[in-house]
C-alpha positions in Angstrom: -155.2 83.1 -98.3 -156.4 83.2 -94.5 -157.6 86.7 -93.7 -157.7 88.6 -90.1 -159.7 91.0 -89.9 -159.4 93.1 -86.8 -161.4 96.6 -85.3 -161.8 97.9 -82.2 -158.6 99.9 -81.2 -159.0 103.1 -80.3 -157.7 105.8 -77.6 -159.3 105.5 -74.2 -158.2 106.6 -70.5 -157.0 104.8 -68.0 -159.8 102.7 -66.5 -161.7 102.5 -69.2 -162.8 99.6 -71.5 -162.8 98.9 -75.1 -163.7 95.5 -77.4 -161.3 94.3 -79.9 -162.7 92.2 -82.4 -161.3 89.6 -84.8 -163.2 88.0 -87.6 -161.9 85.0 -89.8 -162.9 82.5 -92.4 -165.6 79.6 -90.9 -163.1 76.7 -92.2 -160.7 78.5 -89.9 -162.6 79.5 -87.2 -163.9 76.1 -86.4 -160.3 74.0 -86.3 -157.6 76.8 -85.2 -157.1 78.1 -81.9 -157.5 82.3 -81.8 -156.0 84.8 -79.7 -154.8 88.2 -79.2 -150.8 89.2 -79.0 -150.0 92.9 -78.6 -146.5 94.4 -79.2 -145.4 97.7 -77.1 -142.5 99.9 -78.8 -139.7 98.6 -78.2 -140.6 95.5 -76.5 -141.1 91.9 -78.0 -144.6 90.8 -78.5 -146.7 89.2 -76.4 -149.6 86.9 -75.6 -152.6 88.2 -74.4 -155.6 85.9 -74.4 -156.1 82.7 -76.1 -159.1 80.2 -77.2 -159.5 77.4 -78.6 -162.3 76.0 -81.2 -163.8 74.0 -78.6 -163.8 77.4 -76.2 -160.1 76.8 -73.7 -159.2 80.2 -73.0 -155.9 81.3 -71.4 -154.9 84.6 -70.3 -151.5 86.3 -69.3 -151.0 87.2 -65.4 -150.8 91.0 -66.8 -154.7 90.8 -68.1 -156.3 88.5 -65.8 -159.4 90.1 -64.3 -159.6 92.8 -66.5 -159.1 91.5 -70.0 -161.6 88.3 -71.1 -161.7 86.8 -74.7 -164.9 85.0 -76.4 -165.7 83.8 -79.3 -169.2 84.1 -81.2 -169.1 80.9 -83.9 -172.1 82.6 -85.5 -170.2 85.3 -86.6 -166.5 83.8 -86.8 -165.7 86.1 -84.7 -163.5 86.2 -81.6 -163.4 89.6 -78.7 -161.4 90.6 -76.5 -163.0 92.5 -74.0 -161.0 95.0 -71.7 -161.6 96.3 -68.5 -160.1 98.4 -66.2 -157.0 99.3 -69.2 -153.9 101.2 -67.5 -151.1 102.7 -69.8 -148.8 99.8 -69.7 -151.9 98.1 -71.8 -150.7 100.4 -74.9 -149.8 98.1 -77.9 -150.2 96.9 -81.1 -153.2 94.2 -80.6 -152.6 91.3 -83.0 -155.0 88.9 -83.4 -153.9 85.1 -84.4 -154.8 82.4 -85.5 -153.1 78.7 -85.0 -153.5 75.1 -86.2 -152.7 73.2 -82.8 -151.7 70.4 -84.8 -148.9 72.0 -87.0 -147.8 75.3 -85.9 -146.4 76.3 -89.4 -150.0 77.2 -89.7 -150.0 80.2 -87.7 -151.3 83.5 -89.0 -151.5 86.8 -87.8 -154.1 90.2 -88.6 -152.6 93.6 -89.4 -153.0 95.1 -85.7 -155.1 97.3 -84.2 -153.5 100.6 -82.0 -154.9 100.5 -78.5 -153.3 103.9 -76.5 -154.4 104.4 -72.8 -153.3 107.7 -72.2 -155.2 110.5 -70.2 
């Protein structure tokens, strides 16, 4: 069973910062691309931030310049480090985790609450 294990979320006020991080299984870590997805109420979810094993990283319009994802492969563990947060960055963060070459391997943590709210 592939676990997700996110922390990180939190309440913070516009402009701030927090670090979302995402921890998985080595055997995982080292062949699936990661990222982060968040899901506002009442809208569809999103992509936020993605990297691959080999350390690709794409970002949505929304994020870029304030948002940056890394990955530590000592630790299996991938961030997502945000900057500058406005309100509109209030979601659900998911992390996921994909198999590029079969995307029936796609698996997601249980979310982390991120409110920017002053």
């Amino acid at each position: 069973q592939v676990r997700l294990v996110e922390s990180g979320g939190g309440l913070v006020q516009p402009g701030g910062s927090l670090r979302l991080s995402c921890t998985t299984s080595a055997s995982i870590f080292s062949t699936y691309a990661m990222g982060w997805y968040r899901q506002a109420p009442g809208k569809q979810r999103e992509l936020v931030a993605t990297i691959t094993s080999r350390g690709s990283t794409n970002s949505a319009d929304s994020v870029k310049g304030r948002f940056t994802i890394s990955r530590d492969n000592a630790k299996n563990t991938i961030y997502l480090q945000m900057n500058s947060l406005k309100p509109e960055d209030t979601a659900v963060y998911y992390c996921n985790a994909q198999y590029s070459l079969n995307p029936n391997y796609n698996y997601w943590g249980q979310g982390t609450q991120v409110t920017v709210s002053s």
